[in-house]
N, C-alpha and C positions, 0 to 999 in steps of 0.2 A: 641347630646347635649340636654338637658334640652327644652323642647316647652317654646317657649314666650309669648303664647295666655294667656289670664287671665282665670282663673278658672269661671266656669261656677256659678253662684248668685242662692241662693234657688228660688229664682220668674222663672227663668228662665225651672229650673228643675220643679218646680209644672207646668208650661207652656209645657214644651215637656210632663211629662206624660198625662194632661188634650187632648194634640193633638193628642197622640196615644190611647187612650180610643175613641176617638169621628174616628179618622181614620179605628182603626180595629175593633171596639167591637160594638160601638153606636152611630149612628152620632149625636142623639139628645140626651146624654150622659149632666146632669146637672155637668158639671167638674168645676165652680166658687169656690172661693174660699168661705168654711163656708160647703162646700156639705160632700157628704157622702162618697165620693170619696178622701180628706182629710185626711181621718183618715190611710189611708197608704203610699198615694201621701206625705203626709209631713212629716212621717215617714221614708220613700224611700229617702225624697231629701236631707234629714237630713246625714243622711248614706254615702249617696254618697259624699257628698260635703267633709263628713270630709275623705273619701279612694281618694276622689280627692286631697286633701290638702295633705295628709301625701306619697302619693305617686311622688307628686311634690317636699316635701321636702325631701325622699329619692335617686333621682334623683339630685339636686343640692349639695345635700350633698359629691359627687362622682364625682362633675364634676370641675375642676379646676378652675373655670371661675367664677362659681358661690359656691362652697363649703368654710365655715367658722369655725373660731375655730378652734379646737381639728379637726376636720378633712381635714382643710386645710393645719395644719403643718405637720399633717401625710401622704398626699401625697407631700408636697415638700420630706418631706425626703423621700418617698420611691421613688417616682418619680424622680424627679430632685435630687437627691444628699445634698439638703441646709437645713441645721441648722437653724430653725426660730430662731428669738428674741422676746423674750419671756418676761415680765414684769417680774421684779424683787425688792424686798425690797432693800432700802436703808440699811447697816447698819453702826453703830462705835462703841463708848465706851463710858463709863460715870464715872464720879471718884465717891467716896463715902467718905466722914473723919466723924470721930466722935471724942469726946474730952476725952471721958473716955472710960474703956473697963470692966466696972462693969459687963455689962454682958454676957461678954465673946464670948465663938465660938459662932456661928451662918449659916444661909445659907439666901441668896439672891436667893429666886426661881427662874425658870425662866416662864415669862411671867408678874412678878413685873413691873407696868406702871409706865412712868416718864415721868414728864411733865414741859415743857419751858413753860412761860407766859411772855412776851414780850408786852410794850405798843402801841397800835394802830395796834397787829399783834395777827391774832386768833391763840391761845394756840397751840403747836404739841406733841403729846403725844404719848411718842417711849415703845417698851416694853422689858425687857429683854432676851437673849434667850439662855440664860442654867442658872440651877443652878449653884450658885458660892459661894464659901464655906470663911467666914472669920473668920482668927485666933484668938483666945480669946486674943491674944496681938495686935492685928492689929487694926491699927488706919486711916489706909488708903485700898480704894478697888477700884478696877477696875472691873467695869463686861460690856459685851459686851452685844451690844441693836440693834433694828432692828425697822425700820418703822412701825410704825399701816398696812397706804396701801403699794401696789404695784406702782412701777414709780417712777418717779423725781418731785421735788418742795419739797424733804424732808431734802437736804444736811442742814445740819444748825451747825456752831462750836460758841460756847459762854460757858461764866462760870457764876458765879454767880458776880451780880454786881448791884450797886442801879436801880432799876426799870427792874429787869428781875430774873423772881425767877425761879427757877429750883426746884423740887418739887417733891419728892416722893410718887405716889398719895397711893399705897396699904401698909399695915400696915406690919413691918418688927418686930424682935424678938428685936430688941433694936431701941426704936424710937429718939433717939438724932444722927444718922445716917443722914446725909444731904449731898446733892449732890454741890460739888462744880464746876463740868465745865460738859460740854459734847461734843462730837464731832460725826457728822453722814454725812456719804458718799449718795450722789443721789442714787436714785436708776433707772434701765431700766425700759424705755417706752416699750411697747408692741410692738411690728412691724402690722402697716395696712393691710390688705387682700392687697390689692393695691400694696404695695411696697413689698411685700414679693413674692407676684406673677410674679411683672417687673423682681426682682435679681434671681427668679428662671427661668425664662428664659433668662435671660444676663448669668446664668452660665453655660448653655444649649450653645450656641450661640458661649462663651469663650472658650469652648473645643470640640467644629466641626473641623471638618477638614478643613483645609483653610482657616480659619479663623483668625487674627492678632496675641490672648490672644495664644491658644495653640500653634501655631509655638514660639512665644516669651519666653514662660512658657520650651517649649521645648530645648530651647537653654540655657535658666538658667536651668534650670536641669543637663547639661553638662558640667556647669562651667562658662559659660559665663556672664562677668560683667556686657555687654554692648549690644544691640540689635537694627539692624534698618532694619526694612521692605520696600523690594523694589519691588513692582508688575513685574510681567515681561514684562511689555512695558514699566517701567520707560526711560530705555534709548530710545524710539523710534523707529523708522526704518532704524534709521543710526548705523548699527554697528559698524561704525570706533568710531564715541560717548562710547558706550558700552565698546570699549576695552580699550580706555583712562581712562575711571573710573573705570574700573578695575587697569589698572597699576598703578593709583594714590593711591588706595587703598594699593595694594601691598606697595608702595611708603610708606607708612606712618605706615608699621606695622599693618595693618587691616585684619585679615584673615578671610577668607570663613567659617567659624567654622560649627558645628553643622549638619553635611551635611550626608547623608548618610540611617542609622536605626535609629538617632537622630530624621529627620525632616518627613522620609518616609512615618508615620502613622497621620502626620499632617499637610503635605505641598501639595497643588494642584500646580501651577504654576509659585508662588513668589519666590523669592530667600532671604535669612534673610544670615546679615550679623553681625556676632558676633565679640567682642573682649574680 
């Protein structure tokens, strides 16, 4: 793993070279800072500190623990198996009416911004994302829109109504075009280093051998509705105990299911009893 120590301070490096100049070379060696010894001493330490820094972020970059972003999601996946969650735009739809169609076809770009103004609530301004073609008879338009950022806190549905304007801010081929309602879906929050770390080892964990998830996962794979995990000391040291929960089992239509090449590759010593 990755060293914990902190990286070495330029004082400290001008200090180790000052004490190897005076140890091998010269012991009355003017090494203070301002000397003439300086002029490569601070050049050296400069150098270093940054092949120290970038070789410690090489190093965490690779290592699960400490690696972020882009290269954290890419060894869940390649490592662990999981699919980060990933920040995502909100999107919905926005309507469009106009009262005359004087001037005809036209296109709603995409990227066309539209903007809610709501009172006491700072403006959200969504943008469209395709071009959307309307017909020189059409009087009404739907075109689909997408959050500025990434994440949630964008869901928003309203139409036009006293004190909330909806607003077409970039200039279209016919400007009597006005937005009567909109409607926009949350969008995903990013998943934390933290939590994507945990579920990638909970799904490490779920499919070991011996483990609850896989034997249970294994049983629903063969059909099984219903699943309940019994360690193999549940009954005890009294096996006449043992053979009564058995029969009572049998008794109610309960069987042994999943037994066999089913549970082989996932079962150590528990018994899973399926219906």
């Amino acid at each position: 793993m990755p060293a914990t120590e902190a990286l070495p301070t330029l004082a400290e490096l001008l200090a180790a070279h000052g004490d190897g100049i005076r140890g091998l070379d010269d012991p009355t060696a003017d090494t203070r800072r301002g000397a003439i010894y300086d002029h490569w001493a601070g050049a050296g330490a400069l150098l270093f500190a940054r092949e120290a820094t970038r070789d410690r972020d090489l190093f965490r970059a690779v290592y699960f623990d400490t690696a972020d972003g882009a290269k954290l999601r890419e060894i869940a996946r390649r490592r662990f198996g999981v699919e980060p969650t990933v920040a995502t735009f909100g999107e919905g739809a926005a309507a469009l009416a106009r009262d005359t169609t004087l001037a005809a076809e036209g296109t709603v770009f995409a990227g066309t911004r539209i903007s809610v103004i709501r009172p006491g609530v700072e403006p959200i301004t969504y943008a469209v994302t395709s071009d959307t073609v309307a017909a020189s008879a059409a009087r009404d338009l739907v075109v689909r829109v997408r959050a500025l950022r990434r994440g949630s806190g964008v869901a928003l549905r309203t139409s036009a109504a006293p004190g909330v304007v909806l607003r077409v801010d970039d200039p279209l081929w016919d400007a009597t075009w006005r937005m009567t309602s909109l409607e926009c879906a949350d969008g995903t929050d990013a998943e934390s280093g933290s939590a994507l770390r945990a579920r990638a080892r909970q799904a490490r964990l779920d499919a070991r051998k011996g483990y609850g998830k896989a034997i249970t996962d294994a049983c629903v794979a063969e059909g099984a509705a219903h699943v309940a995990l019994f360690t193999s000391s549940y009954a005890g040291d009294d096996h006449a105990e043992a053979r009564r929960n058995d029969r009572a089992r049998r008794d109610r239509g309960v069987t042994k299911a999943c037994d066999g090449v089913a549970l082989s590759s996932v079962r150590t010593s528990a018994d899973a009893i399926a219906w």
